[in-house]
N, C-alpha and C positions, 0 to 999 in steps of 0.2 A: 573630653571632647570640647567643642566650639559651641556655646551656646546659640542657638539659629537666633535668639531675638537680637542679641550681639551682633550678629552677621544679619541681619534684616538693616538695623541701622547706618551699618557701614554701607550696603548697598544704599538705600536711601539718604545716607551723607553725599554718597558719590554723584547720584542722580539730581539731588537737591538745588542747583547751579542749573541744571538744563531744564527742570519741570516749571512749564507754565499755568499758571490757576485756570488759563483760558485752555489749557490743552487736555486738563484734566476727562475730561467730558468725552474728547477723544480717546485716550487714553484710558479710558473705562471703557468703552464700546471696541476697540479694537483687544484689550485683555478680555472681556463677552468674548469674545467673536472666535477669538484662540483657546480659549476655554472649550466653547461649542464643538469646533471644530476636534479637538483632544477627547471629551465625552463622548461623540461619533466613533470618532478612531478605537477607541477604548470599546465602546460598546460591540462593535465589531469583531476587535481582536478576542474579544469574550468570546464571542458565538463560535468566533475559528475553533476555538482552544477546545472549546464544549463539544462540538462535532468531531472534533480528533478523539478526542478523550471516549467519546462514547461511539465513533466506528473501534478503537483500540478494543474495548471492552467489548464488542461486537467478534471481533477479531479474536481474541484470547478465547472467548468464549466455545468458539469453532474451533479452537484450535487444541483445547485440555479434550474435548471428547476423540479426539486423532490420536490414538494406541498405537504409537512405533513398533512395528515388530519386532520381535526376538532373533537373535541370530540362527536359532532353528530354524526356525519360519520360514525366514530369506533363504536357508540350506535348503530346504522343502520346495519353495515356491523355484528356487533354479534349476533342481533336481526335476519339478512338473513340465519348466518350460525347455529343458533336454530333451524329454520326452517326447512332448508334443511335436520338436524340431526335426526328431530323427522319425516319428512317423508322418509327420507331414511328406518328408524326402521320400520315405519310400512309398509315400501315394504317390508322389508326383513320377518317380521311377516308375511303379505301375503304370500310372495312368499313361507316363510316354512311349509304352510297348504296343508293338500293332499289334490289332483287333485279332484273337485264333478264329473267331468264328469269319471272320473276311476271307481268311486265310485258307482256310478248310472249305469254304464255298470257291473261292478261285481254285483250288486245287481239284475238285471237283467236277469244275464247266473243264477242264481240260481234256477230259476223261473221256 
């Protein structure tokens, strides 16, 4: 590979024509400033990462105690919910039968 301090000089050859001793002082305070501003960002992106990471682990956590059924199970639980389907119909069948005893009382006052 490229030795960086090799490549530090070259950059600093190249820039060495445009940097002024008076700009220095600038140019230290605007590298601060960028600096500052990148440890902000950074700090930031840390706490994203840490909140992801630990809802994730939050998440996994709820989610190993979750027991997928068996394919029995699901035979069972569809074979209960037949069930319940076909007697729900036939209450509902019942229930939409007129009343005998209304029936038997009207037949009755005719009398």
């Amino acid at each position: 590979g490229i030795n960086a301090e090799y490549m530090g000089n070259i950059e600093v050859g190249k820039c060495k024509d445009k940097l002024n001793v008076m700009d220095v002082d600038d140019i230290l305070q605007d590298l601060h400033s960028a600096l500052e501003e990148e440890h902000e960002f950074l700090l930031h992106s840390v706490g994203h990462v840490r909140q992801s990471l630990e809802d994730e682990m939050a998440f996994s956590t709820k989610t190993q105690r979750f027991r997928v059924p068996s394919v029995v199970e699901l035979s069972q639980l569809c074979d209960t919910l037949k069930e319940e389907e076909v007697q729900l119909t036939h209450r509902e069948k019942v229930n939409s039968l007129p009343d005998p005893s209304k029936r038997a009382n009207s037949l009755l006052a005719s009398l």
